[in-house]
BARO-590677 format. One line per 10 residues: number of its first residue (from 1); their letters; for each residue x, y, z of N, C-alpha, C. Coordinates in Angstrom, 3 decimals, decimal comma. Atoms other than C-alpha are relative to their C-alpha. Example, Ala and Ser with C-alpha at 12.3 -4.5 7.8 and 13.67 -1.06 7.14 Angstrom:
residues 2
1 = as = 0,890 -1,190 0,000 12,300 -4,500 7,800 0,900 1,200 0,000  -0,820 -1,190 -0,060 13,670 -1,060 7,140 -0,770 1,090 0,730
END
This chain:
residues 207
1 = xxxxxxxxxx = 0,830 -1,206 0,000 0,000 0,000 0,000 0,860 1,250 0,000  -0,144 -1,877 0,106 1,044 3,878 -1,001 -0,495 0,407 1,418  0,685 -1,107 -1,267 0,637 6,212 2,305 1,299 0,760 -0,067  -0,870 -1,337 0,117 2,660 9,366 1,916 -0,332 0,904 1,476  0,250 -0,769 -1,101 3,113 11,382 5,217 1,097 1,336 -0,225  -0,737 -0,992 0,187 4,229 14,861 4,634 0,001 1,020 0,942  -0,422 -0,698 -1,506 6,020 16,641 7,636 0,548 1,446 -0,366  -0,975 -1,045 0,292 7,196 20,411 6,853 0,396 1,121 1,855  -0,454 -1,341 -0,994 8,338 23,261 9,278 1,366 0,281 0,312  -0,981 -0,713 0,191 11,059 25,419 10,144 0,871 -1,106 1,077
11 = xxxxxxxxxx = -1,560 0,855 -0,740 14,526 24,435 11,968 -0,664 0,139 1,540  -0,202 -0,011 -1,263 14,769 23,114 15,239 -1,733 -0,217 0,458  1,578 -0,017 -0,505 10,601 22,627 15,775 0,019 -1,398 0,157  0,110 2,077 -0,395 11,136 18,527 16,366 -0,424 -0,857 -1,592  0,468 0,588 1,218 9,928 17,714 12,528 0,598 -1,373 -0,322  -0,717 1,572 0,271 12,756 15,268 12,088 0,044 -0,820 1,259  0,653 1,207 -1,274 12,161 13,777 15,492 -0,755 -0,437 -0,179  1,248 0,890 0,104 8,734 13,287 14,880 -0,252 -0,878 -1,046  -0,142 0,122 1,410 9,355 12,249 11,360 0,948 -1,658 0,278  -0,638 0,819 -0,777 12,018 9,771 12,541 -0,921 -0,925 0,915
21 = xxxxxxxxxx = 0,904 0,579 -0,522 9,568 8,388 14,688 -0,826 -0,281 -0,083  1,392 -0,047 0,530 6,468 8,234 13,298 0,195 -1,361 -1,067  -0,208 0,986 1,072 8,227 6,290 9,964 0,569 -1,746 1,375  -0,320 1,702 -0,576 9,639 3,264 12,576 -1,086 -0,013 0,976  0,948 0,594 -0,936 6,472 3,216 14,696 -1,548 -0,528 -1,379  0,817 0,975 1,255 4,684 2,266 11,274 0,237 -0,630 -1,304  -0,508 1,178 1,137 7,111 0,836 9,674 0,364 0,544 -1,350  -0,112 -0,485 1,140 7,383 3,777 6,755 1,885 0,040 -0,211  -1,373 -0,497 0,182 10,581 4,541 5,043 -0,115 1,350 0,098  -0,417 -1,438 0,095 11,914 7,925 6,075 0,971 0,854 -0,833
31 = xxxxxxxxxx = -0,619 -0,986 1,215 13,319 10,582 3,875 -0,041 1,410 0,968  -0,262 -1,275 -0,961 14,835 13,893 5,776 0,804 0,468 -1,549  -0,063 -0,834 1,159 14,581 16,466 2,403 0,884 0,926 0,263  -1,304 -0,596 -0,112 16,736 18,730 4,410 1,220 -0,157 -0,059  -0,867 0,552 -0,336 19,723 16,278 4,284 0,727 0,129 -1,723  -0,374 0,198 1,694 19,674 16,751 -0,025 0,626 1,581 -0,174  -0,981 -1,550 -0,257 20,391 20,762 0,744 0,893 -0,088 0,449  -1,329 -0,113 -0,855 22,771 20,316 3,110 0,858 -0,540 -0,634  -0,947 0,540 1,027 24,686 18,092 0,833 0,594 0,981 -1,088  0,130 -0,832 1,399 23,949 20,384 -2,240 1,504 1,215 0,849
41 = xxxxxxxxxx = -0,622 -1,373 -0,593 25,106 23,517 0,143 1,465 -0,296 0,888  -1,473 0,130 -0,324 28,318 22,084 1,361 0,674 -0,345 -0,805  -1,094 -0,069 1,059 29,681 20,857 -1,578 0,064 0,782 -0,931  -0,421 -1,055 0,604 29,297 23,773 -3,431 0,617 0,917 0,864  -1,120 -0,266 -0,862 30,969 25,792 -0,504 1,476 -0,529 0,108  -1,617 0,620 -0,074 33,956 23,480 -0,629 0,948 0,300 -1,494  -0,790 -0,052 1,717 34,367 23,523 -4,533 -0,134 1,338 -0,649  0,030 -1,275 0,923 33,211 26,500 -5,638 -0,799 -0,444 -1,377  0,607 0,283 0,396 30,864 24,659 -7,791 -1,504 0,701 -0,201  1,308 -0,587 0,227 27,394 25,902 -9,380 -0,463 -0,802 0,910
51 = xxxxxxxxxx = 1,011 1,758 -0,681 24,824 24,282 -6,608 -0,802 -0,619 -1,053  0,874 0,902 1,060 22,708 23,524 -9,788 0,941 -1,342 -0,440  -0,764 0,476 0,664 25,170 21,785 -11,238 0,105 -1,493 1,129  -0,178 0,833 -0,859 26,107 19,988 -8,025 -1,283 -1,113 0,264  1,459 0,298 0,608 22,034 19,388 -7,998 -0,260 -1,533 -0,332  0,546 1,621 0,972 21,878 16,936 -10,712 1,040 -0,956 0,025  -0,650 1,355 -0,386 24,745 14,900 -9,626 1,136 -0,276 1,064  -0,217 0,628 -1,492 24,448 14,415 -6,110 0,112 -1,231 0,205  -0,275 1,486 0,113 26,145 11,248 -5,214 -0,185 -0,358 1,909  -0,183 -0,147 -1,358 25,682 9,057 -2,018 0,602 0,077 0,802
61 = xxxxxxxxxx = -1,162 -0,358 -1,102 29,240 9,739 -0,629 -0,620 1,426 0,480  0,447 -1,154 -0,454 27,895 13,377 -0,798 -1,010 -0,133 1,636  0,966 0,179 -1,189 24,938 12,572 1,683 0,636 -0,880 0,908  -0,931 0,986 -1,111 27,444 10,323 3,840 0,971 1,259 0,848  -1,127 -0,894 -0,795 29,416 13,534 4,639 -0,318 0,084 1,580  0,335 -0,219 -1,385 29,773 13,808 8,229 -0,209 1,326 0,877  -0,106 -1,280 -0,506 29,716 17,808 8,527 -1,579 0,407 -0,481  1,549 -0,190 0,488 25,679 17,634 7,227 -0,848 0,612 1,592  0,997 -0,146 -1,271 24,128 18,208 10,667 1,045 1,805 0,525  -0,427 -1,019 -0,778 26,547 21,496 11,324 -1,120 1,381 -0,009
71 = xxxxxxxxxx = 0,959 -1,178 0,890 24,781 24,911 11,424 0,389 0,741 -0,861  -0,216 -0,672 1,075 26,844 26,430 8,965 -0,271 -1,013 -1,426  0,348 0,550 0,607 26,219 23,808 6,875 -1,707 0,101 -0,481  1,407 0,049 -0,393 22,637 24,091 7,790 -0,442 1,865 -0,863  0,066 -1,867 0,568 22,937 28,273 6,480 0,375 -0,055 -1,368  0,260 -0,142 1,515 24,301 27,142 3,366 -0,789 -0,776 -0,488  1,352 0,994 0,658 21,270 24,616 2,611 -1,026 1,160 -0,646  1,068 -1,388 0,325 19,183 27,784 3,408 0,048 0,993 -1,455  -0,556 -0,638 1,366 21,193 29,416 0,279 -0,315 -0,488 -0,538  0,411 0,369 1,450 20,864 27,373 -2,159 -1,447 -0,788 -0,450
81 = xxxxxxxxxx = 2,041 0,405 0,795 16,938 25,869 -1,667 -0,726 1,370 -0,326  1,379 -1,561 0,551 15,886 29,752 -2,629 0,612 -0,471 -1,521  -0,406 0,067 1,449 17,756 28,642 -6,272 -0,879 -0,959 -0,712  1,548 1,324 0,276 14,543 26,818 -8,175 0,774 -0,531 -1,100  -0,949 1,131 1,153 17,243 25,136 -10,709 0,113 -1,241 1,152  0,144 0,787 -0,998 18,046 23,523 -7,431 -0,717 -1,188 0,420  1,319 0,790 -0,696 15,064 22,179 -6,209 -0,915 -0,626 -1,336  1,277 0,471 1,056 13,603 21,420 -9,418 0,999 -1,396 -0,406  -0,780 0,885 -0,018 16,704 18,692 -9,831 -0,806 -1,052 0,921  0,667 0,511 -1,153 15,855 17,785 -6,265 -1,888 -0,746 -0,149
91 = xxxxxxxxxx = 1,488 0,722 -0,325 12,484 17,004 -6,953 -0,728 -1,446 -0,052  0,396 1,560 0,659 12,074 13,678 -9,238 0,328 -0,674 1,878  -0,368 1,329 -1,116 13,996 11,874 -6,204 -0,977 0,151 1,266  1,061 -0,335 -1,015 11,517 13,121 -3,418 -1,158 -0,585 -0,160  1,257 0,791 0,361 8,683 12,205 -5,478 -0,273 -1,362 -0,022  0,435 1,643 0,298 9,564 8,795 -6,259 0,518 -0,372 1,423  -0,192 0,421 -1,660 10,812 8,410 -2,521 -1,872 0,006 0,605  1,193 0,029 -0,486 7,250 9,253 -1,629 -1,246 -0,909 -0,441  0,762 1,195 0,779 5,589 6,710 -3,975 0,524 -1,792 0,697  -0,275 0,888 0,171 7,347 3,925 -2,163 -0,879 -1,308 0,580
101 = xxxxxxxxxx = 0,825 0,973 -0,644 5,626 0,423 -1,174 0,013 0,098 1,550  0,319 0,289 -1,556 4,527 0,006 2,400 0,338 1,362 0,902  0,362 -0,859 -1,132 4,318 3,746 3,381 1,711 1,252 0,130  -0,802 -1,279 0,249 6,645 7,034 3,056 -0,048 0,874 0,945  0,053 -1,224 -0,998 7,474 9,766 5,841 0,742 0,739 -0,832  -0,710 -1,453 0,643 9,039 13,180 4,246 -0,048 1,284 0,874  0,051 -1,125 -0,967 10,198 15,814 6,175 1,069 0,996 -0,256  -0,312 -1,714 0,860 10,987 19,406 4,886 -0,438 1,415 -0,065  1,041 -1,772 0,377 9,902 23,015 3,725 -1,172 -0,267 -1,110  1,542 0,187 1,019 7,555 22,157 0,822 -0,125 -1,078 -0,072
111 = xxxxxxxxxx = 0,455 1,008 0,239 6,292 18,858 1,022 -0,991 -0,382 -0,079  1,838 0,502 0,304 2,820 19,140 1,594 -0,384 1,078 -1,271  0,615 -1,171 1,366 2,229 22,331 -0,881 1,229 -0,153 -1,295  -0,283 0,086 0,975 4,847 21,110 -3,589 0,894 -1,065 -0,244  -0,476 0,954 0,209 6,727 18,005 -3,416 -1,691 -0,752 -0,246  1,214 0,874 0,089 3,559 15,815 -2,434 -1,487 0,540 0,462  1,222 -0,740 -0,930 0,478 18,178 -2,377 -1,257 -0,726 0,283  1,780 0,792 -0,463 -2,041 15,198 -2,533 0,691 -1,232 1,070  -0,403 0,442 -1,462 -0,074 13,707 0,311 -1,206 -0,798 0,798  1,707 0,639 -0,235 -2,502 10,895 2,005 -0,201 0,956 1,665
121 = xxxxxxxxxx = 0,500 -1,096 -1,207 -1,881 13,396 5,500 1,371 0,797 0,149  -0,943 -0,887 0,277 0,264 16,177 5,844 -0,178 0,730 1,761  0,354 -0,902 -1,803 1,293 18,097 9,476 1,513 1,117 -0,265  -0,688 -0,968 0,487 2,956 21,157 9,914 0,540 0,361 1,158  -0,537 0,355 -1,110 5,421 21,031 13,071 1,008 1,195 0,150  -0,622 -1,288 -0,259 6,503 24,586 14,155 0,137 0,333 2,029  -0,253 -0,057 -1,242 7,514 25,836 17,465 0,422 1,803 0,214  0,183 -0,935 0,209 7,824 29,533 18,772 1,950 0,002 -0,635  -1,580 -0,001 0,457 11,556 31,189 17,498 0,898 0,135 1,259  -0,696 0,251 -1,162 13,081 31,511 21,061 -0,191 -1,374 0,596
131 = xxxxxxxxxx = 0,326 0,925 -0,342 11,976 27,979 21,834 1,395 -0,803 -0,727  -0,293 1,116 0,965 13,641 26,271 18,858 1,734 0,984 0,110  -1,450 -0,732 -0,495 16,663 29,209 19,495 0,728 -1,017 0,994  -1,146 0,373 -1,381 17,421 27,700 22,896 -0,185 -1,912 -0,014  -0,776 1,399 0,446 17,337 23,986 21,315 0,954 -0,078 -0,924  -1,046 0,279 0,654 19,693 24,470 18,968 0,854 0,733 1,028  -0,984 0,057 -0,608 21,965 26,312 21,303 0,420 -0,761 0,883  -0,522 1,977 -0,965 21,831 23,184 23,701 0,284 -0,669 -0,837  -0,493 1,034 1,052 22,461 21,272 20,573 1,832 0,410 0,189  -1,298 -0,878 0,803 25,607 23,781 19,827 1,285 -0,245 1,148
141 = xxxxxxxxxx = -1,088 0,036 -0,667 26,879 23,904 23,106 0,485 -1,604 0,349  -0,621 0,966 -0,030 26,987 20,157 23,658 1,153 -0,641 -0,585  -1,587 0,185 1,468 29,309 19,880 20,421 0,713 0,837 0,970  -1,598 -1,030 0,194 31,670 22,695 22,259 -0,120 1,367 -0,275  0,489 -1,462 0,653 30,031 25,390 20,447 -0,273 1,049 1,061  0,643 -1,127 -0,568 29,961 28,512 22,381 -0,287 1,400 -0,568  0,489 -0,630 0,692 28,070 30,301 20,121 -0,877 1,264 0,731  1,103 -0,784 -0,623 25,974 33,361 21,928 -1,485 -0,223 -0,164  1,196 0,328 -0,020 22,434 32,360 22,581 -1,047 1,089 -1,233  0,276 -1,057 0,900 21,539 35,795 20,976 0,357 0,063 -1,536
151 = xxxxxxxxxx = -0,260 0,161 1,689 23,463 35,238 17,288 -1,252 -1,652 0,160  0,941 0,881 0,094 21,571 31,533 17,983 -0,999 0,532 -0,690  1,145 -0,963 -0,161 18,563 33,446 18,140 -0,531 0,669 -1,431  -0,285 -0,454 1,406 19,425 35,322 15,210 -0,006 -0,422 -1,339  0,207 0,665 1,040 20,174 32,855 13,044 -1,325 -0,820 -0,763  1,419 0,203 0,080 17,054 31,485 13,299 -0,932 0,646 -0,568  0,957 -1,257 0,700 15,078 34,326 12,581 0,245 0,362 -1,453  -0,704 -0,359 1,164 17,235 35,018 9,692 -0,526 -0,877 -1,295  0,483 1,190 0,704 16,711 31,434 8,310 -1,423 -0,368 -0,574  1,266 0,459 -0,256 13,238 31,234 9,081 -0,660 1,728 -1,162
161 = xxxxxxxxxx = 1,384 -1,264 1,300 12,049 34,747 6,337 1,212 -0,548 -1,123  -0,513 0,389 1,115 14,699 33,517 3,963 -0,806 -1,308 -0,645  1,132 1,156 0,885 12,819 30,136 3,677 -1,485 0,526 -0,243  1,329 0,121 -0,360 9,559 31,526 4,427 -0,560 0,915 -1,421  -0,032 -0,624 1,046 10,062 34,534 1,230 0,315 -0,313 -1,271  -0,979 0,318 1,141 12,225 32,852 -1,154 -1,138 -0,076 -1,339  0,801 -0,352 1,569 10,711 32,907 -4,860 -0,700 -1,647 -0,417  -0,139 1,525 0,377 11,375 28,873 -5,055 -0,944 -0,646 1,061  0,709 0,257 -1,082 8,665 26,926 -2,879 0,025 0,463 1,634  -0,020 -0,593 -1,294 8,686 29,028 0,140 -0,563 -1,126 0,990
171 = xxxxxxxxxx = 0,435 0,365 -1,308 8,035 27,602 3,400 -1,427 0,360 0,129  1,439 -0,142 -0,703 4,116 27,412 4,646 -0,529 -0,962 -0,045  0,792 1,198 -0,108 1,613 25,385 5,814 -0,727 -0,313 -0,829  0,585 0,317 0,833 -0,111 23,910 3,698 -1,735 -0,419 0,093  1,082 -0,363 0,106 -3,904 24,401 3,723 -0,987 -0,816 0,579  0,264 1,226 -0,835 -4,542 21,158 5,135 0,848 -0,669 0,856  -0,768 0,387 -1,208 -2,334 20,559 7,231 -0,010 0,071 1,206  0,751 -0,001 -1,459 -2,952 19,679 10,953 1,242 0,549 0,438  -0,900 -0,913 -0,445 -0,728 22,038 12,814 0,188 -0,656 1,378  -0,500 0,375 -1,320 1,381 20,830 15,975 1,041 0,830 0,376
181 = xxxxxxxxxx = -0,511 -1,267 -0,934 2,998 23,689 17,891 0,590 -0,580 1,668  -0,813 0,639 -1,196 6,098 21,839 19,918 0,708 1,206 1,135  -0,877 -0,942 -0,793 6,847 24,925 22,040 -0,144 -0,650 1,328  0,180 0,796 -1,187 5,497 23,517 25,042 -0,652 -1,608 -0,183  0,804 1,601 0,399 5,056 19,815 23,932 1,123 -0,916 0,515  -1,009 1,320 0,422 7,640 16,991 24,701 0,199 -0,979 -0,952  0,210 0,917 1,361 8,819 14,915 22,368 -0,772 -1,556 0,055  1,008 0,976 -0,603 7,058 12,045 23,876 -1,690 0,521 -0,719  0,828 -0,325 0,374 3,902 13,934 23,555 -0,224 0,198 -1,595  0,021 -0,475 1,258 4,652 15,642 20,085 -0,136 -1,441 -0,926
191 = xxxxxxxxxx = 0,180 1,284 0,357 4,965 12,239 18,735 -1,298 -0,586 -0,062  1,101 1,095 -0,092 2,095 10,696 19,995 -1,586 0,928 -0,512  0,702 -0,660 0,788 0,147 13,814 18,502 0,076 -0,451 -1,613  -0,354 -0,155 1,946 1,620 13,394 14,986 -0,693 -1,844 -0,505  0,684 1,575 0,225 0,630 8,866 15,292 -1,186 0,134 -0,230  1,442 0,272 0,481 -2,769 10,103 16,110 -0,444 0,717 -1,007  0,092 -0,971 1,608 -3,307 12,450 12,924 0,129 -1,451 -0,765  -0,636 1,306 1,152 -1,275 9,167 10,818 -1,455 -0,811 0,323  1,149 1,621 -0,257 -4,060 6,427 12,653 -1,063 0,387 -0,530  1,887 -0,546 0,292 -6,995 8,742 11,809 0,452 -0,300 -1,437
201 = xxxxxxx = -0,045 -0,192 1,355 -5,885 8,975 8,349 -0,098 -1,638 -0,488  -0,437 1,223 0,582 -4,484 5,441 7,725 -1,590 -0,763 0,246  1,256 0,770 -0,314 -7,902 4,166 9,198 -1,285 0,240 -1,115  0,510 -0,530 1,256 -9,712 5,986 6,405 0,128 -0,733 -1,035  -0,655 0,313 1,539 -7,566 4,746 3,435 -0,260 -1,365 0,337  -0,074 1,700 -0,088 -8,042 0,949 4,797 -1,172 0,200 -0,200  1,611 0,120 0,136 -11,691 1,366 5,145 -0,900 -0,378 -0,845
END
């Protein structure tokens, strides 16, 4: 059976936690769409490469790099998904990731309004910007990072109208999308919000 679950929202709101979790508590294959930028946006940083270019032949050593999870890494993703040569590369593989047998999680900026807009349920997993600030600087400082809570802060904000404006599928919820707002949620909880959305749906499509 096809079941497409399409997860979007900004950095640091739990998306790939819940996303991550959601696909092994039903067994979907997961796909983290931010992990194809971050690739894109570090190896054109290193080479000096067009990111288009880089784009259409992204290999999987690329996505094996081990500097994908940094936040500067994470700032140049933000760069190059406003480039719609980019993302329009990016797309085929998303799509047919989301077509796969026995059930698809996707988790990104456009997935319910332009990767998979007939998505069989779609959720939209945001959190306030000082919330998701002072998890990535607990992320930052655990690495070592003593980054100022305030640039944190910053970056965030920064990140969050660059995706949210860009020309190329901007960031937003998508019109149907059940909205989960992890500011005050645990991930325990947030989770077991996002299953029951999936059970209502999946209970539908069996029916």
């Amino acid at each position: 059976m096809k079941f497409t679950v399409a997860i979007d929202g900004p950095a640091a709101a739990g998306k790939g936690t819940i996303s991550k979790a959601v696909a092994a508590e039903f067994g979907f294959a997961h796909l983290d769409t931010g992990l194809l930028y971050r690739a894109v946006g570090a190896v054109a940083a290193d080479t000096g490469r067009d990111p288009a270019g880089v784009a259409h032949t992204l290999s999987t050593d690329d996505l094996a790099r081990t500097d994908l999870r940094t936040a500067a890494t994470a700032q140049e993703a933000s760069k190059v998904a406003v480039i719609a040569e980019v993302r329009a590369a990016l797309v085929d593989f998303q799509r047919s990731f989301a077509v796969k047998p026995g059930g698809a999680v996707l988790d990104g900026r456009d997935i319910g309004t332009v990767i998979c807009p007939d998505a069989d349920i779609k959720l939209y997993v945001t959190a306030s910007p000082e919330e998701r600030a002072r998890r990535r600087h607990a992320e930052l400082t655990g690495k070592g990072d003593d980054k100022p809570f305030e640039e944190v802060l910053a970056d965030v904000k920064a990140r969050d109208h660059r995706d949210a404006t860009r020309d190329a599928a901007p960031m937003t919820k998508a019109a149907d999308a059940h909205l989960i707002d992890t500011t005050n949620l645990s991930i325990d909880a947030a989770v077991a919000e996002a299953a029951r959305w999936i059970n209502e749906q999946l209970s539908k499509a069996r029916a």
